[in-house]
Backbone as JSON Lines, residues from 0, in Angstrom:
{"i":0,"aa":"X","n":[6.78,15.47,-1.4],"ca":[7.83,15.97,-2.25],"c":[9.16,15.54,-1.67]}
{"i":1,"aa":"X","n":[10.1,15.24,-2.43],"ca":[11.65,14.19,-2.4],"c":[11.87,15.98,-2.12]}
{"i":2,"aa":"X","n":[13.23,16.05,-1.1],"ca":[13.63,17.3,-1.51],"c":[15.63,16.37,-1.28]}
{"i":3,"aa":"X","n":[16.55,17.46,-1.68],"ca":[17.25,16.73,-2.16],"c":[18.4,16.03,-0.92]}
{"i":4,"aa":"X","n":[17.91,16.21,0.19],"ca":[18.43,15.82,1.47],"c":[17.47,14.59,1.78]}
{"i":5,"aa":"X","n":[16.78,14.36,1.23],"ca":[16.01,13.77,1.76],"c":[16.18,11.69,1.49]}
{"i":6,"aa":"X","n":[16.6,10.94,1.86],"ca":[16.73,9.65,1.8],"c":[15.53,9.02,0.82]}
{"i":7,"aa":"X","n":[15.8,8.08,0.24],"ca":[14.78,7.15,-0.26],"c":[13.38,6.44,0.69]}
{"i":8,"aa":"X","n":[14.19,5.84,1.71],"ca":[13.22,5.51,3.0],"c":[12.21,6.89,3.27]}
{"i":9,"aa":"X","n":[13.23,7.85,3.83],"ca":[12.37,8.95,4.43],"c":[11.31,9.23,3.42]}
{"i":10,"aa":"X","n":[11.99,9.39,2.4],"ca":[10.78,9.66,0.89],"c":[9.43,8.58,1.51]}
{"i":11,"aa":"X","n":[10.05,7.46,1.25],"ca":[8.68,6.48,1.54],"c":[8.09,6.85,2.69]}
{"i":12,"aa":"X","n":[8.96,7.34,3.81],"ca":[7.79,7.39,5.49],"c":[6.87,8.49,5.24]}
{"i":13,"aa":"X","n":[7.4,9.46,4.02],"ca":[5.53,10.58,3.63],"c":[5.12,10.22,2.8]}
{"i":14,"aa":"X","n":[5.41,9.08,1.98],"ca":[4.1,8.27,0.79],"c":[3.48,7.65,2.14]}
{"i":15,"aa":"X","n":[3.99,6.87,2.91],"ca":[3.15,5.99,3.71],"c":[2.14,6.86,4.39]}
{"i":16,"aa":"X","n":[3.03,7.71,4.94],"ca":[1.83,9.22,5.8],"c":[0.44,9.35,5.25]}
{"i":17,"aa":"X","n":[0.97,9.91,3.88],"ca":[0.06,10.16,3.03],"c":[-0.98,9.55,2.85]}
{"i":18,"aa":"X","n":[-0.66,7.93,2.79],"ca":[-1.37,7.14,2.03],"c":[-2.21,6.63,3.65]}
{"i":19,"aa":"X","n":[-1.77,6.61,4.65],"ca":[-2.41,6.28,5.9],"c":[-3.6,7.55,6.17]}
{"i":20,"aa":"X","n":[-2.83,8.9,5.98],"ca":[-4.4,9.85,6.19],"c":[-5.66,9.7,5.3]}
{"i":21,"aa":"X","n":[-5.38,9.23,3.71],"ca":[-6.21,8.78,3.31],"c":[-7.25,7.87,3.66]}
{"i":22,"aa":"X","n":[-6.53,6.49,3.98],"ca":[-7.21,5.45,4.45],"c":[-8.06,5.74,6.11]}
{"i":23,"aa":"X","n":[-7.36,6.78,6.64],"ca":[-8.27,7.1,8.16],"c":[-9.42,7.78,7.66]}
{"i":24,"aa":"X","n":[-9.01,8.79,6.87],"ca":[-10.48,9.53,6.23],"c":[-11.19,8.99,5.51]}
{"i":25,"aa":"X","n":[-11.8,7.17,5.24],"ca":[-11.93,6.53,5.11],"c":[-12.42,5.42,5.65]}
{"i":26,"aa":"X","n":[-12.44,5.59,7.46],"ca":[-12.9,5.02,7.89],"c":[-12.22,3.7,8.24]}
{"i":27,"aa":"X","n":[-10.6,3.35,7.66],"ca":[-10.08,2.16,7.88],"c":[-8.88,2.51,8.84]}
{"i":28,"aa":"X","n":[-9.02,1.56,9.67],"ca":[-7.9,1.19,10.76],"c":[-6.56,0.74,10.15]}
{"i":29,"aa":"X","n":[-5.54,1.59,10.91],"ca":[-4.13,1.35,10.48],"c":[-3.9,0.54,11.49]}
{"i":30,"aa":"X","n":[-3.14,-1.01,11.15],"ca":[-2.87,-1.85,12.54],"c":[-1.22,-1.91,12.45]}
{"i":31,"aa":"X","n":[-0.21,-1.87,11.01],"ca":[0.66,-1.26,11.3],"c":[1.6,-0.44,10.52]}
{"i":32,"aa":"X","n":[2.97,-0.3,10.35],"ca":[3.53,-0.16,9.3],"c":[4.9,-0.62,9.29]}
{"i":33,"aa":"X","n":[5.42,-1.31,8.54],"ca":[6.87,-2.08,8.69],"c":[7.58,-1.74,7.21]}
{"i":34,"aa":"X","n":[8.76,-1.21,7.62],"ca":[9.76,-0.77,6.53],"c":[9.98,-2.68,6.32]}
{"i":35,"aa":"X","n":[9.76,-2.95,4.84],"ca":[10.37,-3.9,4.81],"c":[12.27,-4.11,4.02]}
{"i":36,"aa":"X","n":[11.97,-2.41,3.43],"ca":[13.28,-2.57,2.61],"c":[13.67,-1.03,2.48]}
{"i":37,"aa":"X","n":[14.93,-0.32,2.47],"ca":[14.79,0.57,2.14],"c":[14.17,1.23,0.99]}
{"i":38,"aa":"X","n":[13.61,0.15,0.07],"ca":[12.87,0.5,-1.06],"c":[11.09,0.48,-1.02]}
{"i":39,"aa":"X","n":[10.78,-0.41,0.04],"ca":[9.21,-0.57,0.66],"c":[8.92,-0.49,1.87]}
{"i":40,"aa":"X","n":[7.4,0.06,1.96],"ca":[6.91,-0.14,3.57],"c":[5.51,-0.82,3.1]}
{"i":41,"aa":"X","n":[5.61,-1.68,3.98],"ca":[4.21,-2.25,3.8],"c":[3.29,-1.47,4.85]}
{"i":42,"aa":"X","n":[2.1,-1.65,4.46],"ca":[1.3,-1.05,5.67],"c":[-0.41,-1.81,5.94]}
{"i":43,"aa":"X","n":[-0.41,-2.79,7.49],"ca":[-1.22,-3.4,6.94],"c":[-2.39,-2.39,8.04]}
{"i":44,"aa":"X","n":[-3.99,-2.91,7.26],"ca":[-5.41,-2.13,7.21],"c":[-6.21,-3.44,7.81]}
{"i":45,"aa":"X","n":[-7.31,-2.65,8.52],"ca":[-8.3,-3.01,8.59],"c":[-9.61,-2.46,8.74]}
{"i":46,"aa":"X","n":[-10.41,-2.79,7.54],"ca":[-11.24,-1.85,6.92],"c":[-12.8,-2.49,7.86]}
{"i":47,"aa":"X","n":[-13.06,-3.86,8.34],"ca":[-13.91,-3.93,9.33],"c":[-13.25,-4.39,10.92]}
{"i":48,"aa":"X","n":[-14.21,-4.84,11.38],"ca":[-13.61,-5.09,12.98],"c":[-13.14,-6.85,12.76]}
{"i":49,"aa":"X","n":[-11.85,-6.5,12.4],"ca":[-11.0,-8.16,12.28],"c":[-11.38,-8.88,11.06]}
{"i":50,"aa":"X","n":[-12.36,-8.06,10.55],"ca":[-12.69,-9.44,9.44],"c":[-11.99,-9.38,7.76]}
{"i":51,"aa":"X","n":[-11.77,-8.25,7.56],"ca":[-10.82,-8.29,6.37],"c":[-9.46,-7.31,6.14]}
{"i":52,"aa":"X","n":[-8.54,-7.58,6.18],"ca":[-7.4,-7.76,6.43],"c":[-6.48,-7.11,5.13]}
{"i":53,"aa":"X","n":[-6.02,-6.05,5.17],"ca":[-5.42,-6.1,3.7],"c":[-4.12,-5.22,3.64]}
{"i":54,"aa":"X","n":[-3.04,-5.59,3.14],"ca":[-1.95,-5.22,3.03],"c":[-1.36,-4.02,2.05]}
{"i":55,"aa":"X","n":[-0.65,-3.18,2.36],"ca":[-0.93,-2.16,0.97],"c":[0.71,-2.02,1.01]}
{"i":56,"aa":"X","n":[1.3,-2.21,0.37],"ca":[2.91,-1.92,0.27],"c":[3.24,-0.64,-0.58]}
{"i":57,"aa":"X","n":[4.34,0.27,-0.21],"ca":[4.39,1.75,-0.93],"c":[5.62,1.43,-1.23]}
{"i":58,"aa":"X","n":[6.04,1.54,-2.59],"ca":[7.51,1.55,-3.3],"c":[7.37,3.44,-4.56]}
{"i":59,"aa":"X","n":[8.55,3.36,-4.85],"ca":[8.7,4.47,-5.18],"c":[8.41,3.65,-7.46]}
{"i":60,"aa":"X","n":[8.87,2.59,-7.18],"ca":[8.94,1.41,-8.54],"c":[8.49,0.49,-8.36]}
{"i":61,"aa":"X","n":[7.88,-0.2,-8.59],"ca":[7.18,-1.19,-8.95],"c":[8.27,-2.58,-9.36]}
{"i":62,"aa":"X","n":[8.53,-2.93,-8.21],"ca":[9.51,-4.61,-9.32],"c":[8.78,-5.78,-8.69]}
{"i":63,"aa":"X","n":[9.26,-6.89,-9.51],"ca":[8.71,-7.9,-9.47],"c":[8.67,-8.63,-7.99]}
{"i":64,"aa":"X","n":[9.65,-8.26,-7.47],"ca":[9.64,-8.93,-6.33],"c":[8.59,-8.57,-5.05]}
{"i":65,"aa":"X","n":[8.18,-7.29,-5.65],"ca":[7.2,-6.75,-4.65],"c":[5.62,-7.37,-5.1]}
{"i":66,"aa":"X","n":[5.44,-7.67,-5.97],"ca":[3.81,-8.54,-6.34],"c":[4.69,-10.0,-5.42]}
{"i":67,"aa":"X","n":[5.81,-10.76,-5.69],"ca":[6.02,-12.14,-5.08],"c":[5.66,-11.88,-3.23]}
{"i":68,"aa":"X","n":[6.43,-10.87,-3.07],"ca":[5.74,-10.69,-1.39],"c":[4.79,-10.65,-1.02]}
{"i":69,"aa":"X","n":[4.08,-9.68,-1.71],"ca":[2.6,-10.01,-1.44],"c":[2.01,-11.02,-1.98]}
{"i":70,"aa":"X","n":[2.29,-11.44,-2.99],"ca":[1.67,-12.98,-3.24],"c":[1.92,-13.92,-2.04]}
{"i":71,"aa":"X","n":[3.14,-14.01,-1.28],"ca":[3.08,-14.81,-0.22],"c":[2.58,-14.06,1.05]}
{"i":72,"aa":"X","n":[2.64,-12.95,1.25],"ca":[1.71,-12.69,2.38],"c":[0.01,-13.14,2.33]}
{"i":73,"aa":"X","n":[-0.26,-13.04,1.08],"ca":[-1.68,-13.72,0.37],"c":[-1.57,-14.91,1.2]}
{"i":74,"aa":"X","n":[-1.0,-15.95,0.71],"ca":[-0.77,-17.18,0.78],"c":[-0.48,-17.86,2.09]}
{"i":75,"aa":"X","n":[-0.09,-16.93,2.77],"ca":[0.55,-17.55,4.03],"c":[-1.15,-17.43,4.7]}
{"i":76,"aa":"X","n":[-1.94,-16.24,4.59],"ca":[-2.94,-16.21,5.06],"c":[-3.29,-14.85,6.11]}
{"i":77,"aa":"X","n":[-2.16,-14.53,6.15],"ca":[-2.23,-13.04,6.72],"c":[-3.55,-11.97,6.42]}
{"i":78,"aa":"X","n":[-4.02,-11.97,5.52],"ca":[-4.19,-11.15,4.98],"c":[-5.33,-11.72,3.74]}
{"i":79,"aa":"X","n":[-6.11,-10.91,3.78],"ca":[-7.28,-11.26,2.2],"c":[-7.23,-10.36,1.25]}
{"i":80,"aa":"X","n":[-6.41,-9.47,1.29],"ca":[-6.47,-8.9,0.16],"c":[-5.11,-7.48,0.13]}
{"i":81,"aa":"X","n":[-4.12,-7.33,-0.83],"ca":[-3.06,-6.79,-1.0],"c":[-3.05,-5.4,-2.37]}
{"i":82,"aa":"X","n":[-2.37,-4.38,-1.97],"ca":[-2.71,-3.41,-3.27],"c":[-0.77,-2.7,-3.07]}
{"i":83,"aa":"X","n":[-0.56,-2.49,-4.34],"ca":[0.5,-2.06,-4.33],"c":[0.33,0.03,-4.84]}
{"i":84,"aa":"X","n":[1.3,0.72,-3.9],"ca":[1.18,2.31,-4.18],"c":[2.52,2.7,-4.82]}
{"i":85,"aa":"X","n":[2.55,3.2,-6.25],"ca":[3.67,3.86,-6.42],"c":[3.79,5.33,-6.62]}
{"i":86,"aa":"X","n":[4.94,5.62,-6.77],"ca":[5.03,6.76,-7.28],"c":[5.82,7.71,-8.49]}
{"i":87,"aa":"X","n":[6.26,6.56,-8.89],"ca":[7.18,6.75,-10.26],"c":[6.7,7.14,-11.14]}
{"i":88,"aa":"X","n":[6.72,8.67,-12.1],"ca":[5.72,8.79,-12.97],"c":[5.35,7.75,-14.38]}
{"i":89,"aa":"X","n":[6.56,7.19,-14.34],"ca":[6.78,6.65,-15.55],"c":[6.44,4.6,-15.75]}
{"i":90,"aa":"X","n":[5.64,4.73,-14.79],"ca":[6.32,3.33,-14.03],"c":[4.61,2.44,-15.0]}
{"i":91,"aa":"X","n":[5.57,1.83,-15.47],"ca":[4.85,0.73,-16.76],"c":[3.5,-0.49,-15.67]}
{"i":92,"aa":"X","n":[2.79,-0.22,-16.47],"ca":[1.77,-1.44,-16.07],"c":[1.93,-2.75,-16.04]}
{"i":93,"aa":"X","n":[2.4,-3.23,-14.69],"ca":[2.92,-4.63,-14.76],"c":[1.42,-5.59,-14.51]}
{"i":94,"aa":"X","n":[0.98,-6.66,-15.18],"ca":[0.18,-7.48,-15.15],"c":[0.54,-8.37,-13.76]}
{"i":95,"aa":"X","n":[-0.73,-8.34,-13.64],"ca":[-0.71,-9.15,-11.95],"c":[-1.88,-9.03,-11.33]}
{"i":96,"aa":"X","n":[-2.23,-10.45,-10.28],"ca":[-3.76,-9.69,-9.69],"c":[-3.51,-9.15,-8.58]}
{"i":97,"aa":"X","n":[-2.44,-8.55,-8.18],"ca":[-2.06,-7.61,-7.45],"c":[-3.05,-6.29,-7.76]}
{"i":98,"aa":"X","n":[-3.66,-5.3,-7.49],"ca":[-4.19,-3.92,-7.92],"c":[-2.59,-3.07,-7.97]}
{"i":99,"aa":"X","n":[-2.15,-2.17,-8.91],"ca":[-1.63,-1.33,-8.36],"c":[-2.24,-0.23,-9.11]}
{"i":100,"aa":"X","n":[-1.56,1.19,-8.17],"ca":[-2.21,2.42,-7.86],"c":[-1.19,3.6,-7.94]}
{"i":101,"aa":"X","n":[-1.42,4.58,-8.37],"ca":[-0.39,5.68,-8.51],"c":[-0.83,6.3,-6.87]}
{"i":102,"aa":"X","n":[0.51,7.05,-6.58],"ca":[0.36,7.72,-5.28],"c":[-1.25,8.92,-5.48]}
{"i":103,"aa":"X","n":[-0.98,9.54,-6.83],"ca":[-2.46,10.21,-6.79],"c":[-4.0,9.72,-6.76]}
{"i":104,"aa":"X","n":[-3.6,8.19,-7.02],"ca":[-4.77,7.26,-6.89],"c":[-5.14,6.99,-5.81]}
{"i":105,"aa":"X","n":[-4.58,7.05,-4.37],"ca":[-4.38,6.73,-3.56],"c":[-6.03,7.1,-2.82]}
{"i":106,"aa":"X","n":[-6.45,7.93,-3.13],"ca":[-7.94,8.0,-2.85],"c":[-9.03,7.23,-3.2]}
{"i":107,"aa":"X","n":[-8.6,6.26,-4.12],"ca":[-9.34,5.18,-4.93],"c":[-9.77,4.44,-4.09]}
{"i":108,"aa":"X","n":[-8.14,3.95,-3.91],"ca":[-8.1,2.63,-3.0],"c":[-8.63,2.81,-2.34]}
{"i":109,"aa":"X","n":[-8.73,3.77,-1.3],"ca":[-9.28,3.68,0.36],"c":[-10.79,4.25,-0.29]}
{"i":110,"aa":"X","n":[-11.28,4.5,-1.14],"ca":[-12.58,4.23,-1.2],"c":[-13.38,3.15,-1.48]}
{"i":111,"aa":"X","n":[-12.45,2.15,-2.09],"ca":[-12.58,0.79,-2.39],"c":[-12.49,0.11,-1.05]}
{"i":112,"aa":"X","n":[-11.34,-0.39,-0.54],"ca":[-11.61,-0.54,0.54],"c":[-12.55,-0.18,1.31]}
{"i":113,"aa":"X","n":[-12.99,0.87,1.88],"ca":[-13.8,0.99,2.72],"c":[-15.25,0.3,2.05]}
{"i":114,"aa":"X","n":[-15.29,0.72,0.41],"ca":[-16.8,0.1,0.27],"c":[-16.58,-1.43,1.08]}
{"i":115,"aa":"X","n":[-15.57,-2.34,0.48],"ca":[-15.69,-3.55,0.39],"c":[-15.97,-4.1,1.89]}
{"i":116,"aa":"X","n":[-15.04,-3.08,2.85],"ca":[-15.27,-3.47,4.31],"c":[-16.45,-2.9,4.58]}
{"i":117,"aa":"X","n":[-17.4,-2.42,4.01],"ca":[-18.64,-2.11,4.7],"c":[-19.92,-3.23,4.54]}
{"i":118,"aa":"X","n":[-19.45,-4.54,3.79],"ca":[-20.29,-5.71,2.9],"c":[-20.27,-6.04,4.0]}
């Protein structure tokens, strides 16, 4: 919960919280988390031992520039696989093979994940 002292960033450092206790109860390794903007934190996972790699970025909105980052973190090779977390109630379905996920979804993902890291 935003309370009204509360910064945009800081907002994001308890989506990320959030979204990291999920993924531990889950069975996936947090390796780190990097504010990339005051508007995102990426946070990257690893759901087996080194072998798949996946990036999850938490914005409060969804813009375009955040599928292009992770498209190049894709690309560069970092990483096999990227999911975007928001939390905007209102926040429109942008097409992309990005996954994205509402903050209440957030249990999805890390069940997904973990299946996929258990192959």
């Amino acid at each position: 919960m935003i309370h009204a002292t509360q910064s945009g960033s800081d907002a994001l450092v308890d989506v990320a919280r959030l979204c990291e206790e999920q993924f531990r109860a889950n069975g996936i390794t947090i390796l780190a988390r990097v504010l990339d903007s005051e508007r995102a934190i990426d946070i990257a996972l690893s759901s087996t031992v080194g072998d798949a790699l996946t990036v999850v970025r938490c914005v409060a909105r969804i813009e375009p520039v955040d599928y292009r980052a992770l498209q190049s973190m894709l690309i560069e090779g970092d990483f096999n696989g990227a999911a975007l977390i928001f939390t905007a109630e209102d926040q429109p379905h942008l097409s992309s093979e990005i996954p994205s996920y509402s903050l209440a979804r957030v249990d999805e993902l890390a069940a997904l994940l973990s299946r996929d890291g258990a192959k």
